[in-house]
Backbone as JSON, one array per atom type, in Angstrom:
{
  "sequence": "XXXXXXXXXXXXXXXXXXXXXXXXXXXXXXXXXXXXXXXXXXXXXXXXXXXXXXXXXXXXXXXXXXXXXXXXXX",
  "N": [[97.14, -158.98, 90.83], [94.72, -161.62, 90.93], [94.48, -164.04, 88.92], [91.58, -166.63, 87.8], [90.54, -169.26, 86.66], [87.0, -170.56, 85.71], [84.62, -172.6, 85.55], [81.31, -172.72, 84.23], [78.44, -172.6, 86.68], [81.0, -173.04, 88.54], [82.36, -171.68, 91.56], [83.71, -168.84, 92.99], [84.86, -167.37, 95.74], [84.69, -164.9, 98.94], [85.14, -165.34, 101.47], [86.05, -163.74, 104.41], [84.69, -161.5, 103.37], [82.33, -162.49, 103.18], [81.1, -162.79, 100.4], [79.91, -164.28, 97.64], [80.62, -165.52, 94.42], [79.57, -166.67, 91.17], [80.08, -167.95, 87.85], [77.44, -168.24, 85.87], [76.98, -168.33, 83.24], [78.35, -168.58, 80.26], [78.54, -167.05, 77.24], [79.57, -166.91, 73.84], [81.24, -163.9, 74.0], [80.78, -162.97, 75.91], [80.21, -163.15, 79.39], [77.71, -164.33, 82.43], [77.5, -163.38, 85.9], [76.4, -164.44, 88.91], [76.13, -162.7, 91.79], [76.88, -162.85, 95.19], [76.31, -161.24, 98.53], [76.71, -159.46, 101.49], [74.45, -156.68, 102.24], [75.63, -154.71, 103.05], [77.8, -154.24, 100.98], [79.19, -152.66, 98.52], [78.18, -153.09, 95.37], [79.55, -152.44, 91.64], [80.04, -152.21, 88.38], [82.79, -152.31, 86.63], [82.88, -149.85, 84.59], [81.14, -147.89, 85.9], [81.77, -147.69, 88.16], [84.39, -146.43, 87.61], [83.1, -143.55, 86.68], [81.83, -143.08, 88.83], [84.11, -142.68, 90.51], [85.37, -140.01, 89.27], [82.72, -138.91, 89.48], [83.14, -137.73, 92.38], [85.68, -137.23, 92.65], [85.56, -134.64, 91.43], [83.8, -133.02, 93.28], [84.69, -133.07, 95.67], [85.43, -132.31, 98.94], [87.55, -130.48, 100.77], [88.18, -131.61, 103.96], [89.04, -129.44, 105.85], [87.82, -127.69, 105.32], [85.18, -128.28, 106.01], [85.06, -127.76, 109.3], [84.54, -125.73, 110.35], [81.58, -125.99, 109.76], [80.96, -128.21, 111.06], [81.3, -127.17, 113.74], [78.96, -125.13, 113.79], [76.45, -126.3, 113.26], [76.67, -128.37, 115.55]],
  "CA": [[95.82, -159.46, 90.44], [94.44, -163.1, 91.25], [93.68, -165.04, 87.78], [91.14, -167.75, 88.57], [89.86, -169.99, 85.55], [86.08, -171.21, 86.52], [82.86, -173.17, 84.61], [79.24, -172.74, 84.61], [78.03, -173.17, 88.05], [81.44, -172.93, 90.02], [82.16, -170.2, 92.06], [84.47, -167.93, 94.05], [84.34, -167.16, 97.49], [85.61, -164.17, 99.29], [85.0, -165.62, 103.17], [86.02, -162.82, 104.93], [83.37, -160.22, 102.78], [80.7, -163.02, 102.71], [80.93, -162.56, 99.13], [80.71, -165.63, 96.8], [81.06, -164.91, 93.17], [79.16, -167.5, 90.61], [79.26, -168.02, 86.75], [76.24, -168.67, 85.54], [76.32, -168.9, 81.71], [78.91, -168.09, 79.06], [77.57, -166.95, 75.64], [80.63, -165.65, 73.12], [82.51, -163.33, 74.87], [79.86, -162.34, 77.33], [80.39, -164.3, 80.97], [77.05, -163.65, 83.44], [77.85, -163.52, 86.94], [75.98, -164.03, 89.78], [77.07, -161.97, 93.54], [75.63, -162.8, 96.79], [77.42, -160.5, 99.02], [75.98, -158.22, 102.47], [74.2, -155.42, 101.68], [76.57, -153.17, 102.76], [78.51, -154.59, 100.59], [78.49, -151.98, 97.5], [78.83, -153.95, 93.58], [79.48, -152.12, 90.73], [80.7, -152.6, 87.32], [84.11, -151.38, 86.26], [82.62, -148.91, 83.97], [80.09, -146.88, 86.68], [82.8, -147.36, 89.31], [84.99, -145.09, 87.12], [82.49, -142.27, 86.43], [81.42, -142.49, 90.3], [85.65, -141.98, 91.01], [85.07, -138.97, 88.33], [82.25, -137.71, 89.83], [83.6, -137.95, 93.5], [86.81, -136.56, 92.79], [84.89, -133.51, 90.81], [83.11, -132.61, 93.86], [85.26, -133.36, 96.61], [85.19, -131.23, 99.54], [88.67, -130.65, 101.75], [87.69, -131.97, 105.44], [89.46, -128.82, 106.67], [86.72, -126.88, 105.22], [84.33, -128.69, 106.63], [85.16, -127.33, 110.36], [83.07, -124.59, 110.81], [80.01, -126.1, 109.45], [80.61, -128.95, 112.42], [80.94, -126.59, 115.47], [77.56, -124.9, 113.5], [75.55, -127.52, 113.81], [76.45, -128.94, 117.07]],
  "C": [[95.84, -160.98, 90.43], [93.67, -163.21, 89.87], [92.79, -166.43, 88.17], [90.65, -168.06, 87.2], [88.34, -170.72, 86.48], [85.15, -171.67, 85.42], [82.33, -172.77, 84.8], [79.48, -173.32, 85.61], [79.21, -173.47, 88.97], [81.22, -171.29, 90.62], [83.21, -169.77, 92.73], [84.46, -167.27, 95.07], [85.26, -165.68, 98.22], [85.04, -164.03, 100.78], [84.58, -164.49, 104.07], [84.97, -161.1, 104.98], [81.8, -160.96, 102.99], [80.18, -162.72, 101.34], [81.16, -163.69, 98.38], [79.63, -165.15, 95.24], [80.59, -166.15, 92.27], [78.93, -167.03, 89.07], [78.42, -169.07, 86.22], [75.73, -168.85, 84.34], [77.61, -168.02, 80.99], [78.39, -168.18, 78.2], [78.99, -165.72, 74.82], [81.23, -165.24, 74.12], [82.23, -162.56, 75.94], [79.79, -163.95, 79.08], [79.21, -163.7, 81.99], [77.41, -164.33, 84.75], [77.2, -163.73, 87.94], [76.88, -163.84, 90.99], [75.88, -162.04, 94.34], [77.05, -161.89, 97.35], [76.24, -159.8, 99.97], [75.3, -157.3, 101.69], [74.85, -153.91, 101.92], [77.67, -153.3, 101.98], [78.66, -153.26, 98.93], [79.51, -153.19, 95.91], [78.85, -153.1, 92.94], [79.83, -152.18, 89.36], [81.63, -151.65, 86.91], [83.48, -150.2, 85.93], [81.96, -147.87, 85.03], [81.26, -146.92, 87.95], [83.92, -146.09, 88.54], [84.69, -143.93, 87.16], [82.15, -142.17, 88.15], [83.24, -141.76, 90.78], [85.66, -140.74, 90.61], [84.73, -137.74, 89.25], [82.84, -137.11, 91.63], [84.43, -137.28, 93.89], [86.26, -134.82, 92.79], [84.4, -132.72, 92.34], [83.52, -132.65, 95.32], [85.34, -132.0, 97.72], [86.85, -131.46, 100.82], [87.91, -131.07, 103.11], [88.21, -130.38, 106.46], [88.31, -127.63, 106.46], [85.54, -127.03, 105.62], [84.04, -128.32, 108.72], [84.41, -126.65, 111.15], [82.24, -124.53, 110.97], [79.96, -127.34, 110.68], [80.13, -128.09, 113.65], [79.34, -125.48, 114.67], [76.36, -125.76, 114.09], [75.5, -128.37, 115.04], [75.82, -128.07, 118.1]]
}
């Protein structure tokens, strides 16, 4: 994991994504962020990225089972 210390109004860049990473106001122990980033880019916050892994896993479908229903549909 990359530690970066930053102020109000710098920012962090991630070139290669076209993602640059800006704080925009500390208050206490709350830091707001702004993200420019693509739109296929997907953001989420730790917390909802967990429950999506959750639900994801929960519901997961083998690819080998998926076989049948290809040559169906083609």
């Amino acid at each position: 994991m990359l530690v970066l210390s930053r102020k109000i109004e710098q920012e962090v860049c991630l070139p290669e994504l076209g993602v640059n990473i800006k704080v925009l106001n500390v208050k206490g122990n709350t830091v707001r962020l702004g993200i420019e980033a693509p739109q296929d880019i997907h953001i989420l916050r730790g917390e909802l990225n967990e429950i999506r892994k959750e639900f994801q896993t929960e519901f997961e479908i083998p690819t080998e089972d998926l076989s049948g229903f290809k040559k169906q549909v083609a």
